[in-house]
C-alpha positions in Angstrom: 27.4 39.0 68.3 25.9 38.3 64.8 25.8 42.4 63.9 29.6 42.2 65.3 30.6 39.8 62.8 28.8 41.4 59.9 30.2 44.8 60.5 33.7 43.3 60.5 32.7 41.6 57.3 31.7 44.9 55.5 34.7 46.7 57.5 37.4 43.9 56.0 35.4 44.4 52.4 35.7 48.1 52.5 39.9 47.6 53.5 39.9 45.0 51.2 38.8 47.0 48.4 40.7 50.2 49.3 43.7 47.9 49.0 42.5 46.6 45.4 42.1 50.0 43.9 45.1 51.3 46.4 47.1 48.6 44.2 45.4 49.3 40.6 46.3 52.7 41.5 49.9 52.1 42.0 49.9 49.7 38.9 48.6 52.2 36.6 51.2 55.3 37.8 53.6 52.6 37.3 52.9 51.5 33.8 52.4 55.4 32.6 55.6 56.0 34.1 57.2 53.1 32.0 55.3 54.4 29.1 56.4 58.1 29.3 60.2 56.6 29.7 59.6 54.6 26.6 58.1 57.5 24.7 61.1 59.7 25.9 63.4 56.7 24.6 62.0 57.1 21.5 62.1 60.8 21.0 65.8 60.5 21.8 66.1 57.5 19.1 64.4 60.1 16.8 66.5 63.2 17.8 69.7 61.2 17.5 69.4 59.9 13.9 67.6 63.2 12.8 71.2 65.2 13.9 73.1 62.0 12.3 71.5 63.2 8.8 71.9 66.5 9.1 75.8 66.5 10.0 76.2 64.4 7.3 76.0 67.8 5.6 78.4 69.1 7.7 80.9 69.6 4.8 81.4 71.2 2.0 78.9 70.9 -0.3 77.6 71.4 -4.2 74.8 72.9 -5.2 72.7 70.0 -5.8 73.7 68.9 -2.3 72.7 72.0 -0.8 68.8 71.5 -2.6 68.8 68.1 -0.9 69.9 69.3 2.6 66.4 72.2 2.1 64.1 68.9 0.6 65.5 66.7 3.5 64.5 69.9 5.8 60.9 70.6 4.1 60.3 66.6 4.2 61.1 66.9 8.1 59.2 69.4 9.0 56.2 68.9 7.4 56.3 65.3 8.7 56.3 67.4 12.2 53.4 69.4 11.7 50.5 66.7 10.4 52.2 62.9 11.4 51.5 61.1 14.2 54.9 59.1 13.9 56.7 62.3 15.3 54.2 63.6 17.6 55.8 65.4 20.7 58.4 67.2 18.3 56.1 70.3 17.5 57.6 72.1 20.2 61.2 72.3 18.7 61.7 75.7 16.5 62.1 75.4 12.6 65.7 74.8 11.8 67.5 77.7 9.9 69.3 77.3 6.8 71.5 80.3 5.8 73.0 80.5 2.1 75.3 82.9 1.5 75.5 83.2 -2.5 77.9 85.1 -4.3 76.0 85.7 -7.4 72.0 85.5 -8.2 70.7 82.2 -8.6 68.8 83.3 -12.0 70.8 86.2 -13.7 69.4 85.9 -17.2 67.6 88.8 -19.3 64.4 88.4 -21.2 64.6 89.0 -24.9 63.1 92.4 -23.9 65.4 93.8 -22.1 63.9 93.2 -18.5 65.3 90.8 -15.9 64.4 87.3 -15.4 64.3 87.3 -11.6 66.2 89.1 -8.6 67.5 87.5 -5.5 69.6 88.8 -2.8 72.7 87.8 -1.9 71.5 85.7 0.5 68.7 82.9 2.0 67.9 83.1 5.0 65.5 79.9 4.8 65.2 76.6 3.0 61.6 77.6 1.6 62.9 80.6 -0.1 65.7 78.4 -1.6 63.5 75.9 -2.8 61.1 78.0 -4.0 63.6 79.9 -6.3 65.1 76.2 -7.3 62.0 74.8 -8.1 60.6 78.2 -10.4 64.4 78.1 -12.1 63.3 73.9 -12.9 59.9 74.6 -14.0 60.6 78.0 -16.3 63.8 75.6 -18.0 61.6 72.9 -18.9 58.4 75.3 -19.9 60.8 77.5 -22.6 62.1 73.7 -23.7 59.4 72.7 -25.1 58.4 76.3 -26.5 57.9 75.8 -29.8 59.4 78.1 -33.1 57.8 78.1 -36.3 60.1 78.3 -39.1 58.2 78.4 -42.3 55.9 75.9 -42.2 57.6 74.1 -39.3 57.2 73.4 -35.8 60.9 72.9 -34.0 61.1 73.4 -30.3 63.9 75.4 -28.4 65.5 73.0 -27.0 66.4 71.4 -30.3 67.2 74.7 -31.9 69.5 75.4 -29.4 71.5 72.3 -29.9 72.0 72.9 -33.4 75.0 74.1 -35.4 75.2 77.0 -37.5 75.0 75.3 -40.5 72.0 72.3 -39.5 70.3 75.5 -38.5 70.9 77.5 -41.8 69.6 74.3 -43.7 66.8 73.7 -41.5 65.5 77.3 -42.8 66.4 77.0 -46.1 64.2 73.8 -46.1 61.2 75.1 -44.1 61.1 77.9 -46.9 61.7 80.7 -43.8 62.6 84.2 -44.4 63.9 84.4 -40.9 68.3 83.9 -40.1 69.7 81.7 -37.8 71.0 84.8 -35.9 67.7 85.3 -35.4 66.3 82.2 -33.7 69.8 82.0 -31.7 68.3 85.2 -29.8 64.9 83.6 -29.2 66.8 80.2 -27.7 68.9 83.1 -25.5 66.4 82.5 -22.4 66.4 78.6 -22.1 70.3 78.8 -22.9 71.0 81.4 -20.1 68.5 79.2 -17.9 69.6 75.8 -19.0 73.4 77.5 -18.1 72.2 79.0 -14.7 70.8 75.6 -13.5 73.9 73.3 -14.3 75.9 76.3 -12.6 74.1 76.0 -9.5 74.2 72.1 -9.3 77.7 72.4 -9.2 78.1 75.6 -7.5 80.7 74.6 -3.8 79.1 75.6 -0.6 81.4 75.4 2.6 79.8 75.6 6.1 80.7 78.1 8.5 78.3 77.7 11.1 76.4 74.5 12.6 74.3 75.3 15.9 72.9 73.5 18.6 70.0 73.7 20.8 71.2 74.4 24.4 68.1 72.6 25.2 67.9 69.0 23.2 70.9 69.3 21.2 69.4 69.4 18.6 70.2 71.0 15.8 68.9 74.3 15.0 70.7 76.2 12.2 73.0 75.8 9.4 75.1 78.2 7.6 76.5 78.1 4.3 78.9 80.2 1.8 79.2 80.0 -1.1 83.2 79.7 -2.8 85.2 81.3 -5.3 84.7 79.1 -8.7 
């Protein structure tokens, strides 16, 4: 009788434990369950004011405009590739940015006769946008601060190419130069044409002609732009 009742005491533990982890099972499917929904929540959260930006350029748009939509992109995506805050989005392509141009973005001529930069009519991606932006920024302010001696003067280009005529003729006269202000207006030709190139640009009017949607996750997967008559 005694070995009875100790073997149903050790059979009732053994169901009574089954039960416990039976239960701590069903707890723990439960909560990763709750967890995956609130992590899908999330994403959605994510998706949904990630589209609401980009159709905010769903317009017409300038040219500085346009070089905010391709930083707002690069910023994005390089948050996708090393954060932890977006984690899960990896899996969604690159988005496409199209910009359909109707002249070069640099179109300027060095004082020897070669050409500045080329570019087709066309980008087919932010980074090659950006990149050309950025090289058209940095070569503007690098020949502004390029300096011209005139006699036994220092001026840069930037402040030669603001002057008149006259200030100019005067400036040489007093710095003893043999040189003509015909002469330094050729050498300020560069940051001119790029200083005129990169306001152009800015205010250049892009309208879109294409916005697409991933069949997917709706999200948003390319952008097309072209560029308008001035």
């Amino acid at each position: 009788m005694e070995n009875a009742s100790k073997a149903l005491i050790m059979a009732g533990s053994v169901l009574l434990s089954m039960i416990i982890i039976g239960a701590l099972v069903f707890m723990f499917n439960n909560l990763r369950q709750v967890k995956q929904g609130e992590i899908t929540s999330e994403d959605i959260k994510k998706l949904t004011e990630y589209n609401k930006k980009i159709e905010t350029f769903n317009r017409t748009l300038y040219g500085s405009e346009l070089i905010s939509l391709a930083n707002f992109i690069a910023d994005y995506e390089t948050r996708l590739d090393v954060g932890s805050e977006t984690a899960g989005y990896n899996q969604y392509d690159p988005i496409k940015l199209t910009v359909n141009i109707r002249n070069r973005m640099v179109d300027v001529t060095r004082p020897n006769g070669t050409r500045y930069q080329t570019r087709n009519t066309a980008y087919t991606n932010y980074k090659d946008l950006l990149n050309d932006f950025n090289k058209l920024k940095t070569d503007l302010e690098q020949e502004k601060n390029t300096k011209i001696r005139i006699g036994s003067r220092s001026v840069t280009v930037e402040k030669l190419a603001g002057m008149r005529d006259s200030e100019m003729n005067q400036l040489i006269e007093e710095a003893g130069g043999n040189t003509t202000a015909d002469e330094l207006r050729a050498k300020t030709q560069l940051y001119t044409d790029l200083k005129l190139e990169f306001t152009n640009f800015k205010n250049r009017r892009f309208e879109v002609i294409n916005m697409k949607y991933s069949p997917d996750n709706n999200r948003i997967i390319k952008l097309e732009y072209r560029e308008l008559p001035a």
